[in-house]
C-alpha positions as CSV (number, residue, x, y, z in Angstrom):
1,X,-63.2,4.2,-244.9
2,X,-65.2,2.5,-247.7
3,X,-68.2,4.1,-250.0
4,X,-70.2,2.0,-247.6
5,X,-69.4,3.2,-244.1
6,X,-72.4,5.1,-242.9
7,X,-72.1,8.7,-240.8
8,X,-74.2,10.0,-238.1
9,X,-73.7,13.0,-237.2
10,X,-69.7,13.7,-236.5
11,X,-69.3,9.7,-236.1
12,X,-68.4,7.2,-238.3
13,X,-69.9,4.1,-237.7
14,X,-67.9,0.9,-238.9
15,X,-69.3,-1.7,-241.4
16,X,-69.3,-4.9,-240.0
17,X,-66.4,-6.7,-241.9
18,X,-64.2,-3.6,-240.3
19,X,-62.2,-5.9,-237.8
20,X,-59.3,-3.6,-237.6
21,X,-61.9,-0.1,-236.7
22,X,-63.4,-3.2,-233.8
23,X,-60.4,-4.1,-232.8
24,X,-58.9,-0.4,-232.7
25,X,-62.4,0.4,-230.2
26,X,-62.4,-2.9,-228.5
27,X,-58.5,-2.2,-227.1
28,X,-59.0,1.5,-226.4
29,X,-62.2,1.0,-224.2
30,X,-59.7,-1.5,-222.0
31,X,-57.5,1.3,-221.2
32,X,-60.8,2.6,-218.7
33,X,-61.0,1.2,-215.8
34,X,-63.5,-0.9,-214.3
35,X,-66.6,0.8,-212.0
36,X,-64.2,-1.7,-208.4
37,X,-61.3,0.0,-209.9
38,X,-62.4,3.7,-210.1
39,X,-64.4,3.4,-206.6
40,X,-61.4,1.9,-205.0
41,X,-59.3,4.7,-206.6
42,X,-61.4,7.0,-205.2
43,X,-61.5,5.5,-201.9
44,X,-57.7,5.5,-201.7
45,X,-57.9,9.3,-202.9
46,X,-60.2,10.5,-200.7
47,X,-58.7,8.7,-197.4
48,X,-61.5,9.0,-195.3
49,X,-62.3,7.2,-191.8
50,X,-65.5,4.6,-191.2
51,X,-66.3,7.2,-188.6
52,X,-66.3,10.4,-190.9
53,X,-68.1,8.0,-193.7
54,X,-70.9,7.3,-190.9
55,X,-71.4,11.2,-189.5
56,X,-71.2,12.7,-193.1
57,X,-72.4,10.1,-194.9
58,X,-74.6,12.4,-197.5
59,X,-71.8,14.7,-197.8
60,X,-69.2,11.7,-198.4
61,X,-71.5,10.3,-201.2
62,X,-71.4,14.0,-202.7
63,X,-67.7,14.6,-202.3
64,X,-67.5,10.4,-203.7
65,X,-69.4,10.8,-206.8
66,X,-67.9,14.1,-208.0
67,X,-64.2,12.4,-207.1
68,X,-65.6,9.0,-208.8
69,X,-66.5,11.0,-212.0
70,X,-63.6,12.8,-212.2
71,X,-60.9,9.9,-212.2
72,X,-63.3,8.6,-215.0
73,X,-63.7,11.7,-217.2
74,X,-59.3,11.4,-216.9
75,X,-59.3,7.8,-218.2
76,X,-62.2,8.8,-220.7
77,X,-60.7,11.7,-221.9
78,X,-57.0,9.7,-222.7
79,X,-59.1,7.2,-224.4
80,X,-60.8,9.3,-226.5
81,X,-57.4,11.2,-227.4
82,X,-55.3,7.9,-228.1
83,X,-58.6,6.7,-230.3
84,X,-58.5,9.9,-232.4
85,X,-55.0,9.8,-232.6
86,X,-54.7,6.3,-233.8
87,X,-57.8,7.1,-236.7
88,X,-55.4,10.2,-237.7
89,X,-52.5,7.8,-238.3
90,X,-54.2,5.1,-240.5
């Protein structure tokens, strides 16, 4: 970090000549998956029938967006993890 950097709060934030902070960011975020990949995750997890979807259908979108946050929070989490881990190194 330079004299210049700027902090706000418990966060850094990059000046904008930092390509390799950017680039550091830029190729953690892409290690989350996309919204189609985390719903069809959690389709595939859950395993549930057209039928049940249709009878339960409030208590599917319940049990979907808890289930759909979760595999999130994981891929969040890791990010978060490899990004502070990779600051500690440099």
């Amino acid at each position: 970090m330079t004299g210049q950097d700027e902090f706000c709060g418990n966060f850094f934030i990059f000046e904008k000549n930092d390509l390799m902070g950017r680039k550091l960011i830029e190729d953690i975020i892409k290690t989350i998956p996309s919204v189609g990949e985390i719903i069809n995750t959690t389709w595939d997890y859950l395993n549930l029938s057209k039928q049940y979807v249709r009878r339960n259908f409030g208590e599917v979108l319940m049990r979907f967006d808890k289930e759909a946050t979760n595999v999130f929070k994981k891929y969040e989490r890791e990010a978060i993890k490899e990004l502070a881990l990779s600051w500690i190194e440099s």
